[in-house]
GULO-879692 format. One line per 10 residues: their letters; for each residue x, y, z of C-alpha. Coordinates in Angstrom, 2 decimals. Layout:
N
a) X Y Z; ... $
***
This chain:
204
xxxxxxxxxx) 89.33 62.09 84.76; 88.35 64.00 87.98; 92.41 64.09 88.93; 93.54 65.02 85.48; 90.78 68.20 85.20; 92.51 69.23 89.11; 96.16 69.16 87.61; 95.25 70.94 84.63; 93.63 73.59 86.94; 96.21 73.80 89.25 $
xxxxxxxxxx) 98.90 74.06 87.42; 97.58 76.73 84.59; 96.35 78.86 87.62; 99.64 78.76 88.91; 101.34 79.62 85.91; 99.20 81.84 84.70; 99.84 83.83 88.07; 103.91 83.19 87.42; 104.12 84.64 84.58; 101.82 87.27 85.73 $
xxxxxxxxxx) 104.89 88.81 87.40; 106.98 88.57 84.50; 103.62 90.11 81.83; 102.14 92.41 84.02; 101.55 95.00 80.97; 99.98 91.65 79.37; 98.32 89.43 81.64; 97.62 91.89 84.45; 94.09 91.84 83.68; 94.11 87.98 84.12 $
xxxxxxxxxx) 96.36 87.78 87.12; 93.86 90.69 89.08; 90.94 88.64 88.03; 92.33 85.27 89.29; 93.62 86.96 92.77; 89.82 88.48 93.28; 88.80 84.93 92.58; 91.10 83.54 94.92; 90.31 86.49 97.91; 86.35 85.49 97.32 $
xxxxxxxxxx) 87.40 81.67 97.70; 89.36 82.27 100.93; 86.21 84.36 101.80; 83.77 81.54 101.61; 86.43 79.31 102.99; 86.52 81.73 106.09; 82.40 81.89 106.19; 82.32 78.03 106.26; 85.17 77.54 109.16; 83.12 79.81 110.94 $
xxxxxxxxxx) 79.71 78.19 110.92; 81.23 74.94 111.30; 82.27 76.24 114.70; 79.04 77.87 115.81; 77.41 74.35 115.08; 80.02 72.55 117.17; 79.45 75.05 119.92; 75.70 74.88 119.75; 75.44 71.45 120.17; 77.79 70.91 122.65 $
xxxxxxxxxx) 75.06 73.56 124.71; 72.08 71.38 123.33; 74.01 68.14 124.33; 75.32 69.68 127.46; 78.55 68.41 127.36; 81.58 69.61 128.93; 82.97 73.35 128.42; 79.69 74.32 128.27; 79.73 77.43 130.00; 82.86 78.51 127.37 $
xxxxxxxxxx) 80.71 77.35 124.42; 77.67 79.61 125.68; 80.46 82.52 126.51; 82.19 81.96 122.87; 78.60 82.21 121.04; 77.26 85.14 122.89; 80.23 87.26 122.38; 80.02 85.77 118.80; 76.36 87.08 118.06; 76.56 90.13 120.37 $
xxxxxxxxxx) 80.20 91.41 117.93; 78.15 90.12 114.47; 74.80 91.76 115.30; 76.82 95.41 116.51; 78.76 95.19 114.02; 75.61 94.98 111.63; 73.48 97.70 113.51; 76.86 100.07 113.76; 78.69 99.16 111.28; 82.69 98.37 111.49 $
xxxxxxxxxx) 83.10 102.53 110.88; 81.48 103.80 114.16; 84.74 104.15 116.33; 82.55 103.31 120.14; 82.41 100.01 117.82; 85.84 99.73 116.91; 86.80 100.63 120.20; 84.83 98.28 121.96; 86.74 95.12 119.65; 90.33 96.47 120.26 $
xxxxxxxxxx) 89.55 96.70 124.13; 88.74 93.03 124.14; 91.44 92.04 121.00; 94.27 93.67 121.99; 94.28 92.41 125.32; 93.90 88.83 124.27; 96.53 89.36 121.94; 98.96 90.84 124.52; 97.99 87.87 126.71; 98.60 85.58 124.02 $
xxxxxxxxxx) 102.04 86.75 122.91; 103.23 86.97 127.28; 102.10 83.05 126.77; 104.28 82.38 123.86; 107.34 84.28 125.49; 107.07 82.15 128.17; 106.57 79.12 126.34; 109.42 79.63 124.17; 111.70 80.07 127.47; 110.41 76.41 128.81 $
xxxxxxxxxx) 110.94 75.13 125.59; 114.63 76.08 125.82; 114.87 74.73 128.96; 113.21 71.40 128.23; 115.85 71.08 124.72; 118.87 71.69 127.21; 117.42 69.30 129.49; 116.57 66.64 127.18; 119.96 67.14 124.67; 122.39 68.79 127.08 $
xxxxxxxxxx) 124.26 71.63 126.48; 125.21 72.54 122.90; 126.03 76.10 121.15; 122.95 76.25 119.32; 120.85 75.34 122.67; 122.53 77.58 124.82; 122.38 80.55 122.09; 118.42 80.24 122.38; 118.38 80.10 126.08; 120.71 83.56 126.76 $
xxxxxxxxxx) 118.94 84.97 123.85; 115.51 84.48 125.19; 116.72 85.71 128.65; 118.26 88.85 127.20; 115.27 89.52 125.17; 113.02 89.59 127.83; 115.29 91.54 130.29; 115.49 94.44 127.92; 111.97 94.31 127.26; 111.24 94.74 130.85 $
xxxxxxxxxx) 113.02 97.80 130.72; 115.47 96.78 133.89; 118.40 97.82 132.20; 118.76 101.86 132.04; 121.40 103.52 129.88; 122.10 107.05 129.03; 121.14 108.10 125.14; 124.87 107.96 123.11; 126.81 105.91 125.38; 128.16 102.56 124.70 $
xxxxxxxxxx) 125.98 100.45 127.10; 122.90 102.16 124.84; 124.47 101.41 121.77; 124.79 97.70 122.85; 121.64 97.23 124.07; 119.79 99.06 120.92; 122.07 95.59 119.11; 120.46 93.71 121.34; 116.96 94.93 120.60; 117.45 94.53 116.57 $
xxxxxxxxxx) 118.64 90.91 116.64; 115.33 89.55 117.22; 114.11 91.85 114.32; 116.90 89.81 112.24; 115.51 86.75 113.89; 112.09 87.83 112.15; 113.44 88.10 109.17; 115.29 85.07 109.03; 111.91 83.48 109.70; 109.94 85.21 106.65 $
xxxxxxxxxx) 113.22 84.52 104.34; 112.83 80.81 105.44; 108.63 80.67 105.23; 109.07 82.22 101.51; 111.62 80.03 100.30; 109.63 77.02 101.69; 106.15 78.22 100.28; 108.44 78.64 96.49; 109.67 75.28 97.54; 105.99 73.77 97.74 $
xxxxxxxxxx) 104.48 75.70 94.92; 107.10 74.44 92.54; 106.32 70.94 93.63; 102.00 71.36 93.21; 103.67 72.76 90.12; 105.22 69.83 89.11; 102.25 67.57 90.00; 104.64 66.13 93.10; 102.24 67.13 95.65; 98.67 67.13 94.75 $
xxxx) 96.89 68.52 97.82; 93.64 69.19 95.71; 93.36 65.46 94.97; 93.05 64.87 98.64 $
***
């Protein structure tokens, strides 16, 4: 009974929502009320994933087990950004420029990683399948990506070595795109089959 009450749920939230797009004069009201339903969810769903973590790293302090120096370092910058955030509020700007002085830096750091990551990845697939058009596309594309980045290659505005290189700077904007086309087909691929009752991953 439990299963049957989660498919009937699913599956008339979902096409309520569908046909949402299709009725907005008609079921907008319904659709805005659903999506402010679903934003609280993913709220509470955020509040929980949080606190689960602040329990894992305060008892790995209490226990004393190892990384406990990065536990203590992850919950005081934790309380010290949740209780300024309360006293100053997320509109003071020495606030909101005291989080993107720490964020954006971790972020840069984070992306430098993947770059890098990315390159030893296409190393290890020519290493481990040889070379093949596909593997040696990534590798010179990765290398030319990060060459231009760098800024090492210095053209005049209007000439033909600019022109190239501004191609070369748009193709991994393509790439990008590529990506989202294939993440939304795949997310319309799994939708239609919760949709269908193929995949159930409420059940689980």
């Amino acid at each position: 009974m439990k299963k049957i009450v989660g498919i009937v749920i699913a599956v008339s939230t979902g096409l309520i929502v569908l046909a949402g797009y299709f009725f907005q004069a008609q079921l907008g009201p319904v659709l805005s009320m659903i999506l402010d339903w679903g934003i609280l969810l993913a709220g509470a769903a955020g509040l929980i994933g949080v606190a689960y973590l602040f329990r894992m790293h305060l008892l790995k302090i209490i226990q004393n087990k190892k990384g406990v120096f990065y536990s203590g370092v992850v919950l005081a910058a934790f309380l010290f950004a949740l209780i300024a955030g309360f006293i100053l509020t997320p509109q003071n700007s020495f606030y909101r420029h005291l989080i993107l002085n720490v964020q954006i830096p971790v972020e840069a750091s984070l992306l430098a990683t993947l770059a890098v990551m990315l390159l030893y990845a296409g190393l290890r697939l020519i290493q481990t399948r040889g070379w093949t058009p596909m593997s040696g596309a990534f590798l010179v594309s990765a290398i030319l990506s990060l060459i231009i980045d760098l800024g090492l290659i210095q053209t005049r505005s209007g000439t033909l070595g600019a022109e190239l290189i501004a191609l070369l700077d748009r193709l991994p904007t393509a790439g990008a795109r590529g990506i989202l086309l294939g993440m939304a087909l795949g997310g319309m691929v799994v939708g239609l089959r919760v949709l269908l009752t193929v995949d159930r991953p409420y059940g689980e």
